[in-house]
Structure formats: structure tokens, C-alpha cells
SEGU-24505 format. One record per residue (C-alpha): residue number from 0; chain; x, y, z. Coordinates in steps of 0.25 Angstrom, whole numbers, plus 5000, padded with zeros to 4 digits. Layout:
<vexbas>
vexba num = NUM, cadena = A, c1 = X, c2 = Y, c3 = Z $
...
</vexbas>
This chain:
<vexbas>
vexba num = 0, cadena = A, c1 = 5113, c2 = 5158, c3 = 5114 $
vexba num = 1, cadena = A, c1 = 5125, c2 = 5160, c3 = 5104 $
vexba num = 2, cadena = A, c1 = 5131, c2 = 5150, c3 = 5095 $
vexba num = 3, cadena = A, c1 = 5143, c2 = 5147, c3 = 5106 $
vexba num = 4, cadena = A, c1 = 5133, c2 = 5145, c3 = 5116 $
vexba num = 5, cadena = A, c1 = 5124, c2 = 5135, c3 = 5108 $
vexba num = 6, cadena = A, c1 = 5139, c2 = 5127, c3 = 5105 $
vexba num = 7, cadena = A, c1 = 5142, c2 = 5128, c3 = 5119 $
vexba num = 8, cadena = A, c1 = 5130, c2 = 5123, c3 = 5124 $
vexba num = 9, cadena = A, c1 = 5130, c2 = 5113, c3 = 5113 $
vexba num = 10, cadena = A, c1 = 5145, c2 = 5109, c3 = 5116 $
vexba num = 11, cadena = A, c1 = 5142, c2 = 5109, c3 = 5132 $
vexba num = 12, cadena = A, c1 = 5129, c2 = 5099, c3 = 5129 $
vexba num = 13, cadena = A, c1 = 5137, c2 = 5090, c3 = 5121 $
vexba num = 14, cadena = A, c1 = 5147, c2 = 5087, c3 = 5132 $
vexba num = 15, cadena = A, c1 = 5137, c2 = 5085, c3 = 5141 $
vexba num = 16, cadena = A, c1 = 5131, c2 = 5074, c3 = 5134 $
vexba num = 17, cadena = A, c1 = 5143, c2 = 5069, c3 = 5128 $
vexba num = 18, cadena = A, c1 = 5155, c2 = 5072, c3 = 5136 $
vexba num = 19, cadena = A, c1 = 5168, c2 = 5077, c3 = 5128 $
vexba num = 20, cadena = A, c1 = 5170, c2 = 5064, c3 = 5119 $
vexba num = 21, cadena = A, c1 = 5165, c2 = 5071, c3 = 5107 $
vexba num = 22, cadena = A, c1 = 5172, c2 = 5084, c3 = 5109 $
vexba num = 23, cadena = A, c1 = 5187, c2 = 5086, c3 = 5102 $
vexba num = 24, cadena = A, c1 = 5195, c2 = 5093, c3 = 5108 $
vexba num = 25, cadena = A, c1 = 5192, c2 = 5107, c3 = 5103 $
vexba num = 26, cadena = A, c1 = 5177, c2 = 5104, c3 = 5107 $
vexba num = 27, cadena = A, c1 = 5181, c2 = 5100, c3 = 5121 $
vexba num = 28, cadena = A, c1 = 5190, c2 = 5113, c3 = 5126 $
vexba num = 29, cadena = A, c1 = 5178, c2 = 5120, c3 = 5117 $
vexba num = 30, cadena = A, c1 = 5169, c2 = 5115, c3 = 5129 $
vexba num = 31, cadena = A, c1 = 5178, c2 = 5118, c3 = 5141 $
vexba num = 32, cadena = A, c1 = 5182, c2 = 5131, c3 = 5135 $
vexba num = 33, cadena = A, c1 = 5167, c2 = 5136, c3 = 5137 $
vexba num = 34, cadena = A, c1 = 5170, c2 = 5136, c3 = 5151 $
vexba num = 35, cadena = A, c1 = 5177, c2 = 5147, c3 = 5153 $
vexba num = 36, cadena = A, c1 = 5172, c2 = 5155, c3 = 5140 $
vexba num = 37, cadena = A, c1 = 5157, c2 = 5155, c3 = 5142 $
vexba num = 38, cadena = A, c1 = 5154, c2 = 5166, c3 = 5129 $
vexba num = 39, cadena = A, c1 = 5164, c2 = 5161, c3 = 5120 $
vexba num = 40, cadena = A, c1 = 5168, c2 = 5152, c3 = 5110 $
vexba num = 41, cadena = A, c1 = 5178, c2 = 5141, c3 = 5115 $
vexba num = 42, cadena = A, c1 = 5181, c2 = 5133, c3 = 5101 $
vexba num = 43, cadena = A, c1 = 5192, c2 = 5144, c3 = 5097 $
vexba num = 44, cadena = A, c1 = 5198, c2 = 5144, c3 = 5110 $
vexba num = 45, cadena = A, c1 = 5199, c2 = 5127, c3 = 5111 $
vexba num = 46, cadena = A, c1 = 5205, c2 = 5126, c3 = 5096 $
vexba num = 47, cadena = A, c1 = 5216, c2 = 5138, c3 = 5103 $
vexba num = 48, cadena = A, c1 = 5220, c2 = 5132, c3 = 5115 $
vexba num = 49, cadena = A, c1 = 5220, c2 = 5118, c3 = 5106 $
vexba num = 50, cadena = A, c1 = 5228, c2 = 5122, c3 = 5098 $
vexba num = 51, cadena = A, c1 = 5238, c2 = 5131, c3 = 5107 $
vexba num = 52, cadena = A, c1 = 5240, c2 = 5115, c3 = 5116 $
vexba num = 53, cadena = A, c1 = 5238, c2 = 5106, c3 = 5106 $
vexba num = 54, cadena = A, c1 = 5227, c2 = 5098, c3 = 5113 $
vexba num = 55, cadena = A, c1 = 5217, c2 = 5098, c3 = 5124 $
vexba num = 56, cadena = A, c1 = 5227, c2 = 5092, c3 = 5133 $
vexba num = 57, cadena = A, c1 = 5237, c2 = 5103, c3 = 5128 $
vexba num = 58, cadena = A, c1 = 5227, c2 = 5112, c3 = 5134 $
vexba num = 59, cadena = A, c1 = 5223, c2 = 5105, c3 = 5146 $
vexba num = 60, cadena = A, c1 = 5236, c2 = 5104, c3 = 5152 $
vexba num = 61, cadena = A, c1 = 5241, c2 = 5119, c3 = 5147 $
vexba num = 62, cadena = A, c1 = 5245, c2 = 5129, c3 = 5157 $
vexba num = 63, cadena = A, c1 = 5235, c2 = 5141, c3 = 5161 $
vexba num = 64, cadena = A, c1 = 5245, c2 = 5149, c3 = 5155 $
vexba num = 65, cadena = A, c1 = 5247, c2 = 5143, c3 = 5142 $
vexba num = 66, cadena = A, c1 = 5230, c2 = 5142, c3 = 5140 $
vexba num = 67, cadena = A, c1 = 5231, c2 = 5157, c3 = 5145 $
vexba num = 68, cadena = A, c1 = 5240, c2 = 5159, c3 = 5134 $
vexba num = 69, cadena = A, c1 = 5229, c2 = 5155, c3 = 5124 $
vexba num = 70, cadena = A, c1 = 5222, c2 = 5168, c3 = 5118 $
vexba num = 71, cadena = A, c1 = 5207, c2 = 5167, c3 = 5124 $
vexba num = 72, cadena = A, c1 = 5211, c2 = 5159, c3 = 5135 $
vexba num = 73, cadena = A, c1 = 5209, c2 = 5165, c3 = 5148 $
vexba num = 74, cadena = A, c1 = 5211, c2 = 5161, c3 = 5163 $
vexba num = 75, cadena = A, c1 = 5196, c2 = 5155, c3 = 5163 $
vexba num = 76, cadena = A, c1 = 5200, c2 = 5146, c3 = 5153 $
vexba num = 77, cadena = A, c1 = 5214, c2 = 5144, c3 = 5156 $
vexba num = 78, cadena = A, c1 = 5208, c2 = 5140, c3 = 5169 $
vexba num = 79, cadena = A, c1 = 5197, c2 = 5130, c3 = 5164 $
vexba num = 80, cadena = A, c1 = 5209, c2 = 5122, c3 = 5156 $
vexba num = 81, cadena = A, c1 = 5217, c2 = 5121, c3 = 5167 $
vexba num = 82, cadena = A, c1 = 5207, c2 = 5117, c3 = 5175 $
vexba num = 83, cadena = A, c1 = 5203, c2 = 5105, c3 = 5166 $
vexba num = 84, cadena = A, c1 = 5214, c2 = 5096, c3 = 5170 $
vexba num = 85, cadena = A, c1 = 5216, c2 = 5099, c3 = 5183 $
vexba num = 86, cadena = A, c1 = 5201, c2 = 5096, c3 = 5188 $
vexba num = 87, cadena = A, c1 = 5202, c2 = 5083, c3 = 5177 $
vexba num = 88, cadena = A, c1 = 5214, c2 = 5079, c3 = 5187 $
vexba num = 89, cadena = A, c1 = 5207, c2 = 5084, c3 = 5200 $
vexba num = 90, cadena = A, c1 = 5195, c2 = 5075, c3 = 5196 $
vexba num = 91, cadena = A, c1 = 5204, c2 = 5063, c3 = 5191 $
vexba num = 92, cadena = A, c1 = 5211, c2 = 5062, c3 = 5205 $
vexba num = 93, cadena = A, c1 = 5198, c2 = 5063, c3 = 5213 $
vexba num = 94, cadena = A, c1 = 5195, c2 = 5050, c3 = 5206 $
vexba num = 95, cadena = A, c1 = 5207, c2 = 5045, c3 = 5213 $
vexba num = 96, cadena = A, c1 = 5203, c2 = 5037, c3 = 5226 $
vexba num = 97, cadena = A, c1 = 5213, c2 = 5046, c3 = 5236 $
vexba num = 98, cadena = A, c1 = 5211, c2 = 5036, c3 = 5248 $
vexba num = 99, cadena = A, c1 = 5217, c2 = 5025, c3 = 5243 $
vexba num = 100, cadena = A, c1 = 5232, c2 = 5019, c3 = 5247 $
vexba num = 101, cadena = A, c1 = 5242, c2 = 5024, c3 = 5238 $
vexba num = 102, cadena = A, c1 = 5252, c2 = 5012, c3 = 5242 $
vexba num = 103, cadena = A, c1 = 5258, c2 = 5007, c3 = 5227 $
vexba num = 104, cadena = A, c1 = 5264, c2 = 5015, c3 = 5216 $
vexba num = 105, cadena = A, c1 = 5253, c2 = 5011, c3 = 5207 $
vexba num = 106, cadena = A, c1 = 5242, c2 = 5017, c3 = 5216 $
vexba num = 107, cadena = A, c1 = 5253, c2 = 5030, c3 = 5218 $
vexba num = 108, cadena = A, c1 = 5252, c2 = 5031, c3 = 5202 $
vexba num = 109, cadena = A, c1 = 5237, c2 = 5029, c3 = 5200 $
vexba num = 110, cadena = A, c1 = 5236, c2 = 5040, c3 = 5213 $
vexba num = 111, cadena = A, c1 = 5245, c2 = 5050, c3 = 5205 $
vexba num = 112, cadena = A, c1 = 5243, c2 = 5050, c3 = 5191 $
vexba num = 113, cadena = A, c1 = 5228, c2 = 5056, c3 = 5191 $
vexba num = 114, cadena = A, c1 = 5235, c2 = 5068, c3 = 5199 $
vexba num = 115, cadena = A, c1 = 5246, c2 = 5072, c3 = 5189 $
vexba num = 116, cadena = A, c1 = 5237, c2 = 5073, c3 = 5176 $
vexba num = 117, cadena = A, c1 = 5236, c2 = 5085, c3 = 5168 $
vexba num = 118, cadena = A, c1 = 5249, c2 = 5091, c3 = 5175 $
vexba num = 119, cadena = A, c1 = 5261, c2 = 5096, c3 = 5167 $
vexba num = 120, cadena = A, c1 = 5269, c2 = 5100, c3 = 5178 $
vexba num = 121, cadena = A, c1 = 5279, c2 = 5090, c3 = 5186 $
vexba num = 122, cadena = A, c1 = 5270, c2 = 5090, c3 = 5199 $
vexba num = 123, cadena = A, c1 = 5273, c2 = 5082, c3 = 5211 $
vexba num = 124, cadena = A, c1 = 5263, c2 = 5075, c3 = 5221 $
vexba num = 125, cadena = A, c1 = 5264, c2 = 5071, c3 = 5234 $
vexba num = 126, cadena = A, c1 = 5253, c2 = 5059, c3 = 5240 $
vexba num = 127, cadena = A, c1 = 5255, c2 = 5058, c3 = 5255 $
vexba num = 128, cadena = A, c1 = 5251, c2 = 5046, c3 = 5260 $
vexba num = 129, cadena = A, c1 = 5246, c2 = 5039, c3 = 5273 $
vexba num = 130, cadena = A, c1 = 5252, c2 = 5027, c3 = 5280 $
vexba num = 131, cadena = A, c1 = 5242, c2 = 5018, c3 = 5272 $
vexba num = 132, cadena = A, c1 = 5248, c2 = 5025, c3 = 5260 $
vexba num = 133, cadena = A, c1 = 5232, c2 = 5034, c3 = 5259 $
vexba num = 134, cadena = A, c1 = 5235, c2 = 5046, c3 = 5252 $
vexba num = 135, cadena = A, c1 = 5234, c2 = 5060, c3 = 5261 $
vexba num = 136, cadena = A, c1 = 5239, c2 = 5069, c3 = 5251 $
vexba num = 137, cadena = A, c1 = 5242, c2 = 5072, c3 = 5238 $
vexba num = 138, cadena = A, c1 = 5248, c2 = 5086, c3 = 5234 $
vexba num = 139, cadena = A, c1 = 5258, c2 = 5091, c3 = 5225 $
vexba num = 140, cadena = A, c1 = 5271, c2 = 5094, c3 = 5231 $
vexba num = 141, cadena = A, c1 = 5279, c2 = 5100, c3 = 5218 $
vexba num = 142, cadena = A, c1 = 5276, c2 = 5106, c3 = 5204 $
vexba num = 143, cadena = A, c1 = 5287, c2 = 5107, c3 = 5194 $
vexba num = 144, cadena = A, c1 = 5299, c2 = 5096, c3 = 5193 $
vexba num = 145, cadena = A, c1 = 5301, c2 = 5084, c3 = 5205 $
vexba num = 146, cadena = A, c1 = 5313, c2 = 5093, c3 = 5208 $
vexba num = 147, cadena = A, c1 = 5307, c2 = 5106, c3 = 5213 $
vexba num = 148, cadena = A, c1 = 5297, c2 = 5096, c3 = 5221 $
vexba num = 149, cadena = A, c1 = 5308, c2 = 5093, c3 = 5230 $
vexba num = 150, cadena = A, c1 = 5306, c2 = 5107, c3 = 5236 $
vexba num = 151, cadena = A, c1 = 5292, c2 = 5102, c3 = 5240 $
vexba num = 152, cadena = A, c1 = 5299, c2 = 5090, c3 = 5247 $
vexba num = 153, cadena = A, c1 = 5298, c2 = 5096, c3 = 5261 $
vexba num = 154, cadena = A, c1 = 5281, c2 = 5100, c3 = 5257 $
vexba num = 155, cadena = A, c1 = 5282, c2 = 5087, c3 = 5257 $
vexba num = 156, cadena = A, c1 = 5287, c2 = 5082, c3 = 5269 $
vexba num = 157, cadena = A, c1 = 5281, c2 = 5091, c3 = 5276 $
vexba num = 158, cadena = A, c1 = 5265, c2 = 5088, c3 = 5269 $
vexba num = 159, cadena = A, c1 = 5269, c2 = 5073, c3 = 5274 $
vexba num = 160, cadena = A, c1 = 5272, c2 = 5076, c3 = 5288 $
vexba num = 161, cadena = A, c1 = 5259, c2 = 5085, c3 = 5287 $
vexba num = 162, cadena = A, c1 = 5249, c2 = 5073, c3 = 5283 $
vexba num = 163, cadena = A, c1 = 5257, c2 = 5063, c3 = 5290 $
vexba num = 164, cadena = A, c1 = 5260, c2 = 5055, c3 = 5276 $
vexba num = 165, cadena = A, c1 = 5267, c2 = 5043, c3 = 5278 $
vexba num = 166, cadena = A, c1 = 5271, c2 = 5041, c3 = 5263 $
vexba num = 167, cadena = A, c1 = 5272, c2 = 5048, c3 = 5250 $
vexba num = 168, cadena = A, c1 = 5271, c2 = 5047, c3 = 5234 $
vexba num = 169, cadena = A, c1 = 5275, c2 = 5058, c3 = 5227 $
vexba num = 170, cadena = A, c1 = 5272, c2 = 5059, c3 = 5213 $
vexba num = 171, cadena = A, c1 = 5276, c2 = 5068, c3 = 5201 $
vexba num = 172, cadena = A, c1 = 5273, c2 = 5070, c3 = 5185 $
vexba num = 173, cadena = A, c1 = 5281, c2 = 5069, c3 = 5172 $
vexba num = 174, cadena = A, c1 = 5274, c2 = 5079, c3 = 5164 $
vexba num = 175, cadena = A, c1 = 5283, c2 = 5073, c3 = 5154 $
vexba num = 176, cadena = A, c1 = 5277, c2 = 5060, c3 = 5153 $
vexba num = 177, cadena = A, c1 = 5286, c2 = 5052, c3 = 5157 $
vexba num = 178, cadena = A, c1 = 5283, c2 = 5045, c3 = 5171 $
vexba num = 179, cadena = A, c1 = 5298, c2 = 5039, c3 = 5173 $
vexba num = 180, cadena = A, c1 = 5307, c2 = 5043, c3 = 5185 $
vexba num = 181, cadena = A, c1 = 5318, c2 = 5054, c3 = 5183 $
vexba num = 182, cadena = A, c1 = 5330, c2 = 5052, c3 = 5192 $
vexba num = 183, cadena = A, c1 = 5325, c2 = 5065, c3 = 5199 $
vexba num = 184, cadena = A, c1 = 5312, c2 = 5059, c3 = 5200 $
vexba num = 185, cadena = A, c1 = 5320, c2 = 5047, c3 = 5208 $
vexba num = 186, cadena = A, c1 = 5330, c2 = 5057, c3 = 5216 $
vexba num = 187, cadena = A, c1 = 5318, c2 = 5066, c3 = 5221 $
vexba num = 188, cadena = A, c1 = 5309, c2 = 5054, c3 = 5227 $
vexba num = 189, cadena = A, c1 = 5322, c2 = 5051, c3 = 5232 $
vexba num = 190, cadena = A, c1 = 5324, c2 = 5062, c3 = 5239 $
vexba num = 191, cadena = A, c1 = 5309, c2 = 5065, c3 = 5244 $
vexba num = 192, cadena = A, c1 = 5310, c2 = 5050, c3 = 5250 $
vexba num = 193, cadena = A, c1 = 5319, c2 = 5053, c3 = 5258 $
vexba num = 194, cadena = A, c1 = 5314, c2 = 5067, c3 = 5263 $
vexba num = 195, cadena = A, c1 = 5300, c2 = 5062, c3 = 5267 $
vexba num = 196, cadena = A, c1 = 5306, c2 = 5049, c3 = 5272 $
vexba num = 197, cadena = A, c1 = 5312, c2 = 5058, c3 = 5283 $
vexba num = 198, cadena = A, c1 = 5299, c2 = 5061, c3 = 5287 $
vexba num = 199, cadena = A, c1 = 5294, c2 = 5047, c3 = 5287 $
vexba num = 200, cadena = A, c1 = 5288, c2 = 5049, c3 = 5274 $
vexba num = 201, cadena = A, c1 = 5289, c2 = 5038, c3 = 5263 $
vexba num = 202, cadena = A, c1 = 5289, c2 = 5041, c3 = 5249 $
vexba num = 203, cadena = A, c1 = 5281, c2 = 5031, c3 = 5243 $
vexba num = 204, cadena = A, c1 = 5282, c2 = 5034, c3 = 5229 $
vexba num = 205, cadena = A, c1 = 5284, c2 = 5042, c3 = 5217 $
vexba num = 206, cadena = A, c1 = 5275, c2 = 5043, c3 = 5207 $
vexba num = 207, cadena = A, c1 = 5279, c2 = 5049, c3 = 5194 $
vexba num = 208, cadena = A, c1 = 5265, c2 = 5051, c3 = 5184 $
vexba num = 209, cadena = A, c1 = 5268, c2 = 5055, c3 = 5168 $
vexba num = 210, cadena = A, c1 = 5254, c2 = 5056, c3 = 5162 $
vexba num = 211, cadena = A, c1 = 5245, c2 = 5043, c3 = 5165 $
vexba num = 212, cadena = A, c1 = 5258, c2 = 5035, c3 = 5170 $
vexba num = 213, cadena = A, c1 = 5267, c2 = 5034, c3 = 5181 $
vexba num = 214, cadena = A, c1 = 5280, c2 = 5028, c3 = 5189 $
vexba num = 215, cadena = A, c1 = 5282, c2 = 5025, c3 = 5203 $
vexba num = 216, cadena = A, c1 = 5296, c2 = 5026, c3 = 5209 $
vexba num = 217, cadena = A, c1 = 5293, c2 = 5016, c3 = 5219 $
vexba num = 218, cadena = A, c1 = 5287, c2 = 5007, c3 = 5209 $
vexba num = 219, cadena = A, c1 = 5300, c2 = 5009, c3 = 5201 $
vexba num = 220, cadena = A, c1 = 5308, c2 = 5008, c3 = 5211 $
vexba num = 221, cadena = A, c1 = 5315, c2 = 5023, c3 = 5211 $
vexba num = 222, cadena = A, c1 = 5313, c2 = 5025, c3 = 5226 $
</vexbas>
């Protein structure tokens, strides 16, 4: 056994039994780093990809193209860092009872707010609920801004004819931070009211989460 494997083994021991409460930050992407570089050492590579994002945030929410950019990180590792945030929020929202009613705007915010986390894009959701307001599906309707989500209107529409929803939330992020309601925000619920209401759909809300907050137009009144 080498000197890297006795620090791995050492370092791999002292989670085990401790969890990552004594670890900074270096020592913590150190850890996952050996993952995906089995033979070699990882303490270089962490202070790199710290210092290139600026935190272990910074490098949890980086693109795969941006870590690919990082000399000594591959697609195994851009992989693993990617996939950090996504299985934390794929393990947060299957905590989240998904059988419940989903009848206020204050059970709409608590539903949405685990399933935005870790995005930087502006991504918009769809819940598709029965006549007892239960969800039948959640799914994401559009990537990018509210706007180009208007061409995913008809998805839409035709998803709730499909599952025989009788209501909808839709929800979108502000990777900005800031959860208030821009006046397109107001015009595009608007408009998506009215298409689904053709179809004897209601639009029951729209939920609109920055970080760990959120507003409801229904709750404020802009729909």
C-alpha cells in the first residue's frame, strides 16, 4: 500500500465514523474526488477546481463544460460533480409525500421549492392535478426564460387532456434571487389561463421560487 492509498483509507475511515463535519472544504471534494481518480492524488485537483469557482458551491453548480475546462478534469469527474446536486435533489423531493392534496399556495410552495434547488437555469414545471386537487404529474414544460415556455403551451394542453387533469400549478425559478413577479411573469399566466381554460382546465396557481423563498400569484392576487 502507497502513501495515497494509506490517506485514502485513512480519509475514507474518518467519514465513516464521523460524517463530513470536520472536513473543510478542500478535504471534502479531496474525498469525492477519489471516486472517480482511484490511483491518484485528489488534493491538487480540489485546491484547482477551488480556486477556478471560488467555493464548493461554485463548483457544485458549475456546468460540465466549465469543470471540463479544469486541466485534470475529465468526463468521469465532470460527471460525479454534476451528479452531486442533482441526486441531493432527487433524494430531497422523494422525501416530499407526492399523494397529498396540493389545494393552497402555501402547500403549492412547500411542493415546488425542493424541486428547483441547485438549478441555474429559468426552468418551468407543470403539477397536473386531480379533481381532489392529488397530484398526477410533475414535468418540466420549458428551459430557458418564461417566454420561450409559451411554445410548450400546447405540451401542455395536450399532457392535460392525456391525464385527464382537471387543474394546474405551474411554477418557475428566479435564478436571480429574487422571487418577485415581473409584469411578463403576470401576462404569461394570463395568457396560459385562458388557453387551458378552453379545454376546461384551471390554472390554479403560479408559483414563482428564488433560493428557499417563493410567491404565489394567487396568494398576491395577480391572477
Amino acid at each position: 500500500m502507497g502513501i495515497h492509498d494509506g490517506h485514502r483509507e485513512r480519509m475514507k475511515k474518518r467519514f465513516l465514523e464521523h460524517g463530513l463535519d470536520n472536513f473543510d472544504d478542500v478535504n471534502a471534494l479531496e474525498l469525492l474526488l477519489f471516486y472517480a481518480l482511484p490511483r491518484k492524488d485528489t488534493n491538487a485537483l480540489a485546491h484547482a477546481l477551488l480556486d477556478r469557482f471560488g467555493s464548493l458551491a461554485g463548483v457544485l453548480d458549475a456546468s460540465a463544460a466549465d469543470l471540463l475546462s479544469v486541466d485534470g478534469v475529465g468526463e468521469s469527474i465532470a460527471g460525479l460533480l454534476r451528479l452531486i446536486p442533482e441526486m441531493s435533489r432527487r433524494y430531497i423531493v422523494s422525501k416530499t409525500p407526492d399523494s397529498e392534496p396540493v389545494d393552497s399556495p402555501t402547500l403549492a410552495g412547500r411542493y415546488f421549492l425542493p424541486r428547483f434547488l441547485y438549478e441555474t437555469d429559468e426552468v418551468v414545471m407543470a403539477l397536473l392535478l386531480d379533481a381532489r386537487r392529488r397530484p398526477i404529474l410533475c414535468r418540466e414544460i420549458g428551459r430557458g426564460t418564461v417566454d420561450a415556455a409559451q411554445i410548450s403551451a400546447r405540451k401542455l394542453a395536450s399532457l392535460c387532456l392525456e391525464r385527464r387533469a382537471s387543474s394546474v400549478i405551474v411554477a418557475h425559478n428566479h435564478p436571480s434571487g429574487n422571487a418577485l413577479p415581473s409584469e411578463e411573469d403576470v401576462a404569461f399566466t394570463a395568457r396560459l389561463g385562458e388557453a387551458l381554460s378552453v379545454l376546461g382546465v384551471e390554472l390554479s396557481d403560479h408559483i414563482i421560487v428564488a433560493g428557499t423563498d417563493y410567491v404565489s400569484l394567487r396568494e398576491a392576487e395577480l391572477m
